[in-house]
N, C-alpha and C positions, 0 to 999 in steps of 0.2 A: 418479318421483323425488320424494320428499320433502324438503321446505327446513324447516331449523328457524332459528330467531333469536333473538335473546339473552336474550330478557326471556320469564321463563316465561309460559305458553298458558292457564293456568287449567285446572281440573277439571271445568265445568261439559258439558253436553251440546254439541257441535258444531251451530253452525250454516255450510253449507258456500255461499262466496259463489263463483259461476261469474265469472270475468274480474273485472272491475271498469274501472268510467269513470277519468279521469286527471286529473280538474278539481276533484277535493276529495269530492265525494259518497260515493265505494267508503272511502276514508278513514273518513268517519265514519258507514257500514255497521258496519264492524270496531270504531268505539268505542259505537257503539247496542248491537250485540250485548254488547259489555262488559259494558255497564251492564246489560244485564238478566241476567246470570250467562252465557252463552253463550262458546261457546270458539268465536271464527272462524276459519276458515280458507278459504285464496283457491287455486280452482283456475284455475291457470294455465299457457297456453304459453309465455309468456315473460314470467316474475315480475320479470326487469329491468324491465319497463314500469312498475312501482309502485315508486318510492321507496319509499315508507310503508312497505312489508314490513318493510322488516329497521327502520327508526325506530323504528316501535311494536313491532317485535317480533311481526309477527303470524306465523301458521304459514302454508305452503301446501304444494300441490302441483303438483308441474309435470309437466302432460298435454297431447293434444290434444284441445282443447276443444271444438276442432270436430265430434268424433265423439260424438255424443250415449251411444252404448251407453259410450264410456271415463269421458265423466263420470257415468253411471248407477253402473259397478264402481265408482267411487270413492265415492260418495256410500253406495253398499250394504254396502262396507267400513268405514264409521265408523259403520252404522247397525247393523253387528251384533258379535254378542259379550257381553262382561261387562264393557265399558266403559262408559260415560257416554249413546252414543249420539247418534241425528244428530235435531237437533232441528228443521231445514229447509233447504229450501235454495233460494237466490233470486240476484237479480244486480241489479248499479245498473245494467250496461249494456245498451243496447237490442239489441244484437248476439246476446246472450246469454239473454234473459227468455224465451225459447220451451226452450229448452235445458235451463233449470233447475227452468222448469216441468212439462218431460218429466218429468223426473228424480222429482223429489218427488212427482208424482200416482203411477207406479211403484213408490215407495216408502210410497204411503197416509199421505203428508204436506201439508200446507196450500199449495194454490196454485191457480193461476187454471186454465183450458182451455188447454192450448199449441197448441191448432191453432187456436183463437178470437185469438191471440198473432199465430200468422204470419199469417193473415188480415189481420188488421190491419195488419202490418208490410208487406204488399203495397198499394202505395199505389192500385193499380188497381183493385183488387178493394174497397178500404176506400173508393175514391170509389162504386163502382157500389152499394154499399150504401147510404151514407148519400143518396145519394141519392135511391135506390127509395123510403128510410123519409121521404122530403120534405125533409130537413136542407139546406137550400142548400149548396153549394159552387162551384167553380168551373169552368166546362167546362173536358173534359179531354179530350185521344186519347194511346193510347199507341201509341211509334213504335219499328220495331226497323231501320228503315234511315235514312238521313237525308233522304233525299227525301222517305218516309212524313212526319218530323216538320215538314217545309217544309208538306207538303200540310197539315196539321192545322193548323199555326199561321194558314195564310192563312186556313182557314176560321173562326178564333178569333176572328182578327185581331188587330193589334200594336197593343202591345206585347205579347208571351208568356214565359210563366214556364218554361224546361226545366232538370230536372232529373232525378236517378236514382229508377230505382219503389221504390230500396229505399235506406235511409240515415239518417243526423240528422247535426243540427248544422249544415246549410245547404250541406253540402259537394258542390261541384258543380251549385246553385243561380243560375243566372244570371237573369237579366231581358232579351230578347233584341228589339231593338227591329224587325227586319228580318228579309226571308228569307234574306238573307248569316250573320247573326250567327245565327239559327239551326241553318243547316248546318254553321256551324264548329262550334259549341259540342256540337250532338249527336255532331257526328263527334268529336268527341273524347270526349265520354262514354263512345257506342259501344267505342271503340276501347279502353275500357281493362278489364281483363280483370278486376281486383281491386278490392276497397276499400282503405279508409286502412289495416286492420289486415289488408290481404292475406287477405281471403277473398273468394271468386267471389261476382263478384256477374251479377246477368241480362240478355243483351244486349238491351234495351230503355229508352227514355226515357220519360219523361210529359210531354208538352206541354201546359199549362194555360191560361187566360184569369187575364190578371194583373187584380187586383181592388186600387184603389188605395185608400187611407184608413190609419186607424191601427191598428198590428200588436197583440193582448194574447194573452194562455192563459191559461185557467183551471183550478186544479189542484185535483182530484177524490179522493176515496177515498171507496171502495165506494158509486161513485156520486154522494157527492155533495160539491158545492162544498166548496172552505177559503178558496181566497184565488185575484182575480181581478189580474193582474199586468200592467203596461205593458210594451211592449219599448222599446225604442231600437235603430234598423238603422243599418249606417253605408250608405254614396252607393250609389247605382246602379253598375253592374247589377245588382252581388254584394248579398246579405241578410245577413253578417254581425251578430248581435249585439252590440252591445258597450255594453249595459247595459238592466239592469228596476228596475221600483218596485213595491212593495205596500204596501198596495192602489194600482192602479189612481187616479190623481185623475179617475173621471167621477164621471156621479150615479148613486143607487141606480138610478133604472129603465136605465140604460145597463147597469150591472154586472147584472140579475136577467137582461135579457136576454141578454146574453153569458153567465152560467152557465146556463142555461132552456134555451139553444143547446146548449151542452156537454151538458147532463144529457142531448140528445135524442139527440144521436151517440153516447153513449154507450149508450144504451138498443139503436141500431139496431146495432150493434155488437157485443152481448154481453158488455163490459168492467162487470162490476160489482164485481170482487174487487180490489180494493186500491190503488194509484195509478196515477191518467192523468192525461197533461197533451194537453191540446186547444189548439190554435194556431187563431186563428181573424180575422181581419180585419174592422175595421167598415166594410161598403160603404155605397154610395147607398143602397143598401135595406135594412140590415139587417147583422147579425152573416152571417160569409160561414166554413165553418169550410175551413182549411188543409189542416191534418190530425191525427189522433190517433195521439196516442203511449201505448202501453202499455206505460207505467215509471213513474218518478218522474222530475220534471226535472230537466236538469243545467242548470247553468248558476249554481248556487249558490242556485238561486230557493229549493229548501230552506230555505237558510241565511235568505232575506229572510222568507221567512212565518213561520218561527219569530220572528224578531225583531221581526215585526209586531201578529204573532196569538199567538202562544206556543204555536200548533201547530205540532209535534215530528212532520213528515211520515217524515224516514230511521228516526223510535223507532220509528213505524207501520208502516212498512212489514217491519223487523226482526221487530217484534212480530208480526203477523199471518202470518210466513212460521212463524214457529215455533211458531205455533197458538194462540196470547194470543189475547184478547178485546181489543182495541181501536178506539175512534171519537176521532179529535181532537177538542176543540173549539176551534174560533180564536176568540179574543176580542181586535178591534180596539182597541191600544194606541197606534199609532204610526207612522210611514211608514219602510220600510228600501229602500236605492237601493244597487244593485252599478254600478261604473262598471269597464270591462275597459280595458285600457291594450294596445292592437293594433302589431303591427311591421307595418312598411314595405318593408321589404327583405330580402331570404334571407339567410344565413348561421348560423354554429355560436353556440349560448351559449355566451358563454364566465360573464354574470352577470347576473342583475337587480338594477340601483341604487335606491336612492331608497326601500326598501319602510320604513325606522323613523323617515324625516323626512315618510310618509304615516300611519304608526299614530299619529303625533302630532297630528295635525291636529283641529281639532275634528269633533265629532259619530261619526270613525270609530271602527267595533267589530272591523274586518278588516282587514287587507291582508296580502299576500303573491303570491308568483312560481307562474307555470301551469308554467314550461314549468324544469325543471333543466337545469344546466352539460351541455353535451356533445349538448344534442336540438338538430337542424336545424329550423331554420325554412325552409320549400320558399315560402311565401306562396299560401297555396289558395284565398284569399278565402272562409275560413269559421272555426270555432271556433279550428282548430286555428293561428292567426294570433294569439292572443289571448297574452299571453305576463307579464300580471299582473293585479290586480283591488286595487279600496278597495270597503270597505261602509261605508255611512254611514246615521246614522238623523236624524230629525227630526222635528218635531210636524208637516208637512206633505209633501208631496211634491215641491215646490218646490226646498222647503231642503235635503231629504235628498238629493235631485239634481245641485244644487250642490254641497253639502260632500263628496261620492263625488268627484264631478270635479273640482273642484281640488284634493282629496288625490291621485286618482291621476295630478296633472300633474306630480308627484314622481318618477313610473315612468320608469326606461328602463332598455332594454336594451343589452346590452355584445355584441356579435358579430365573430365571425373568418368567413374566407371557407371554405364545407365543399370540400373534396376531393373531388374524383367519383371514386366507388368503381373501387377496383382501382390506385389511386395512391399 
């Protein structure tokens, strides 16, 4: 099935985007392709998941996504003919980066290795690497019953980090201080069959050694450094994000060795074509890396390195799926600070208040709503809790910290109670 939307597609060559994230970045996929003459179009199982479509007007197609050969036909049939033709194809989201990268190397178009892709995305196998290559990280076992992950943690020792070997966003991320809170938390890991977008996922957990100190990523293309980022987590147990800065306020040799660290994992890894983001922790000893992601980050951090450095990471990545030449260059202007505005409690949107008494505040260049009228809030203790955002900037990081957060103490959310299905 194909969806059309109101506002003509353009002429130019197709570039075809698999899924798309729901926090702003797929958004501005489809207007990077824009700008550089590109007609995008989004394949998807369930195109309701993007507002945007039908706003901007974009095109899609609605398949499953899941079946790598359905998105291959599809991407084969804009590529051939006496049309315009398919000028690449790529995905914001992590779910989807192996998938699309199938597709394209099949079709003798620009893209990374997808089986160097799911490698990575197996978080067990991307420790047993970087670790062979010396990259520190953090002990780990992985556990497929819950007793297994008792036994691993005791030998870690507590507190321990369990979570799923496959996933982003922090979902299912706990911090588990005992062998009680262990076995709860894996048995329910265990026990669930799907991810957030209902696809299988593998009945196993990873048990880690938690490494405590302060949380950064540094975000790479083709290897190498742009901008090295702060996080902000909210309480224990859970790791929610709900807010970054860039740059980073440490010093130069702090920042050279946190991206020195990344460039390394990335080397033992094979990710050399286009954006990663390395999550990495500063221990007692040193930069301690998390894990890598092969994408681009979500979290808006795009949005803050553009505004910092005036590298245009979603043009880059656009750009090089459709075979352009491009190298960013960041040149530090300024500090930019996302602050997320997180709920508390479940229920239905019904609205987000407060977002043009935040665009007014000083220093902000963003604000607006994660989450549209009508989506549940379940409370996961991860991204998907997150349900607005202000960007701020500033000559420091300080300030830009500040002016983000008391713009977004403007936020809040409007909720009814959800219906449990079949009522």
């Amino acid at each position: 099935m194909t969806g059309g939307t109101g506002q003509p597609g353009g002429t130019g060559p197709w570039l075809a985007l698999v899924e798309s994230n729901t926090t702003g970045t797929g958004r501005q996929f489809c207007a990077a392709a824009r700008q550089r003459g590109l007609r995008p179009v989004v394949l998807a199982a369930r195109p309701e998941r993007y507002p945007y479509l039908e706003l901007d007007g974009v095109e899609y197609e609605q398949l499953d996504t899941d079946d790598p050969d359905r998105v291959l036909a599809a991407c084969r049939q804009r590529s051939a003919g006496s049309g315009p033709g398919l000028a690449g194809v790529t995905s914001s989201s992590e779910y989807f980066v192996a998938t699309a990268a199938r597709a394209a190397r099949r079709l003798a178009l620009s893209a990374p290795d997808p089986h160097t892709l799911l490698r990575c995305r197996d978080k067990r196998r991307q420790r047993q690497l970087l670790a062979t290559a010396g990259v520190a990280v953090p002990g780990f076992h992985v556990a497929r019953r819950a007793a297994a992950a008792v036994h691993a943690a005791c030998g870690l020792g507590f507190p321990v980090v369990v979570k799923p070997v496959s996933g982003s966003g922090s979902v299912g991320v706990r911090l588990c201080p005992d062998a009680e809170s262990v076995h709860e938390h894996s048995t329910d890991l265990l026990g669930r069959g799907v991810d957030e977008r209902g696809r299988p996922v593998p009945r196993a957990v990873l048990v880690e050694e938690y490494v405590p100190g302060p949380e950064y990523s540094v975000e790479t293309f083709d290897g190498r450094p742009i901008a090295v980022v702060a996080k902000q987590l909210g309480p224990h147990p859970h790791f929610v994000e709900t807010g970054h800065v860039v740059p980073a306020p440490i010093s130069c040799g702090v920042t050279e060795h946190l991206a020195g660290t990344a460039r390394r994992a990335l080397a033992a890894l094979g990710l050399a074509w286009g954006a990663a983001h390395t999550e990495l922790r500063l221990g007692r000893t040193g930069p301690v890396v998390i894990e890598v992601n092969p994408r681009l980050a979500g979290g808006m951090i795009p949005t803050l390195v553009q505004l910092a450095t005036g590298a245009d990471l979603v043009d880059a990545v656009v750009g090089k799926a459709a075979g352009r030449t491009v190298r960013p260059r960041p040149v530090p202007v300024r500090h930019a600070a996302i602050q997320f505005a997180v709920a508390s409690r479940p229920g239905t949107v019904v609205a987000v208040h407060g977002i043009e008494q935040a665009r007014g505040r000083p220093g902000v260049t963003h604000a607006g709503a994660l989450l549209p009228p009508g989506t549940p809030i379940e409370i996961s203790h991860s991204f998907r809790d997150r349900f607005g955002y202000v960007v701020a900037t500033g000559p420091d990081a300080t300030t830009a910290v500040e002016l983000a957060r008391r713009a977004a103490g403007h936020l809040h959310v409007q909720t009814r109670p959800t219906r449990p299905e079949g009522t």
